[in-house]
C-alpha positions in Angstrom: -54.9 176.2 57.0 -55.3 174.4 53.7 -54.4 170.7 53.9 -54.9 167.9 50.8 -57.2 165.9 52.9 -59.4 162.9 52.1 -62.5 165.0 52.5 -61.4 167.6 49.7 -60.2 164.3 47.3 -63.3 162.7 47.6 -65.6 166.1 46.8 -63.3 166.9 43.7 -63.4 163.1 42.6 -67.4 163.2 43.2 -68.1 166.4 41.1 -65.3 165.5 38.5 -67.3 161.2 38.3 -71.1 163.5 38.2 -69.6 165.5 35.2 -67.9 162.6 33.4 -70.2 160.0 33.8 -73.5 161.7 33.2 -75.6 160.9 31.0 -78.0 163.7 31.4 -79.0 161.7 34.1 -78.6 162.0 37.8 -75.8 160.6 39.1 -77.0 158.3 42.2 -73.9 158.7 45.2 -74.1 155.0 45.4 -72.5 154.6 41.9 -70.1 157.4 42.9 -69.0 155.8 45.6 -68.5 152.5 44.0 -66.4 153.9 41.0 -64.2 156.1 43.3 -64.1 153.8 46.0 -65.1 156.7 48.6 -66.2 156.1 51.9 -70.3 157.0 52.2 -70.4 158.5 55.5 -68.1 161.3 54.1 -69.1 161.6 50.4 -72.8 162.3 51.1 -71.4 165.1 54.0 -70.1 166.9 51.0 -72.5 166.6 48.4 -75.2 168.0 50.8 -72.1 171.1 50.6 -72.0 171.1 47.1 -75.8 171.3 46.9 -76.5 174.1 49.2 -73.2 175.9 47.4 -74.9 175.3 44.0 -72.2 173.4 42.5 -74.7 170.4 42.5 -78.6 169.9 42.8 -79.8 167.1 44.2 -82.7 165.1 42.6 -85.2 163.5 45.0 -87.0 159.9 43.9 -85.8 156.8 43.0 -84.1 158.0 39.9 -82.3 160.6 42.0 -79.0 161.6 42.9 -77.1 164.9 42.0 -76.4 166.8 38.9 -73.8 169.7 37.9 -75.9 173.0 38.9 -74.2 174.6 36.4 -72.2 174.0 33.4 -68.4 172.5 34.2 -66.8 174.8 32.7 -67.8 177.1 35.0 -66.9 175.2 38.5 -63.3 175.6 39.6 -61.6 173.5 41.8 -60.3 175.5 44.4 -64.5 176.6 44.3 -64.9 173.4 45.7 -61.8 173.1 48.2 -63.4 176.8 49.9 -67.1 175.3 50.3 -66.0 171.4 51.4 -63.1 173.2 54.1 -64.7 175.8 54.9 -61.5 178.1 54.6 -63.6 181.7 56.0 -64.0 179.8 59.6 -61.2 177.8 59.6 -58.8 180.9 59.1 -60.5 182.8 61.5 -60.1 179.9 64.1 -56.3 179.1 63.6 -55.4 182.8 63.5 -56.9 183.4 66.9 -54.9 180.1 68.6 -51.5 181.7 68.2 -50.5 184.3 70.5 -46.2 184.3 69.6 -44.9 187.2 68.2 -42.9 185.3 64.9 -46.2 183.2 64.8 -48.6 186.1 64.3 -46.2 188.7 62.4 -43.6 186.2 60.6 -45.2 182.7 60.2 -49.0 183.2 59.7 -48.6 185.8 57.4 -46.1 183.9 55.2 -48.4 180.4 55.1 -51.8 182.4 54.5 -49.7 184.3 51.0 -48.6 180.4 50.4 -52.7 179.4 50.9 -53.6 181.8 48.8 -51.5 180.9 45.9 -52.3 177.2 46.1 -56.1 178.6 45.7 -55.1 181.1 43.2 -53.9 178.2 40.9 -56.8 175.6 42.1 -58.9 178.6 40.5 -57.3 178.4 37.5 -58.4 174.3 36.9 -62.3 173.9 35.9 -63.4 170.8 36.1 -64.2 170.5 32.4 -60.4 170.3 32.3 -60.6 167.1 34.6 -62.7 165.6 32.7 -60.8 166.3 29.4 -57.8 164.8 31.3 -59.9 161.8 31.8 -60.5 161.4 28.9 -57.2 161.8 27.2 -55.7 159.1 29.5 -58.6 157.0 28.6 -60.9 156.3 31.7 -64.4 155.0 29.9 -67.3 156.7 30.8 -70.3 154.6 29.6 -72.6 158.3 30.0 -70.1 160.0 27.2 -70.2 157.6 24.8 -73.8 158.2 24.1 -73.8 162.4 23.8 -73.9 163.3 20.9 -72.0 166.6 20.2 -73.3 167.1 16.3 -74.9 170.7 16.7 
């Protein structure tokens, strides 16, 4: 079942700090860490996630870190919330632990429609509308201030 845990705060927060505070640059999970005040151990766990999901790529070298693999526009949150909980195999594990009746036909039914809702709207939130949230409420972002959008 779909739970706001730390894990799934600290991947959004990770993606949404590499999108806003890029510079074109990669985005070292040090600095990312730092900003959000996330615990290492457990950021690095979901980048590698992110990576192999291509949400991010990683950049190898001592200029490295992790960039958006695509534009962030195109990432969704609940995107995210699938590949750092892996929803498929945790659904398939808690619907095979219950053996009541109302559990199986009443209950499980009714909190996977809920689940799915939650996701449906988590869909609906990119996380170029994070960042544009950021940046109406005014968190700096010393990588933004030098793009220059002039086409």
């Amino acid at each position: 079942m779909l739970t706001l845990s730390n894990k799934i705060m600290y991947s959004i927060e990770a993606v949404v700090d590499i999108a806003y505070y890029s510079n074109g640059q990669p985005v070292q999970s040090q600095r990312i860490s730092s900003r959000q005040r996330t615990p290492g151990r457990y950021l690095e766990q979901s980048l590698q996630k992110l990576v192999k999901a291509n949400i991010l790529t990683g950049v190898r070298g001592p200029r490295g870190g992790y960039q958006l693999a695509r534009e962030r526009r195109r990432i969704s949150v609940g995107e995210i919330v699938c590949i750092v909980t892996d929803l498929e195999t945790e659904n398939a594990v808690e619907n095979n632990l219950t053996d009541s009746e109302i559990s199986g036909k009443v209950l499980n039914p009714m909190w996977g429609k809920i689940q799915n809702t939650i996701l449906e709207q988590l869909d609906k939130i990119t996380i170029e509308d994070l960042c544009i949230k950021a940046n109406e409420r005014g968190i700096q972002s010393e990588g933004r201030q030098t793009l220059d959008y002039a086409i």
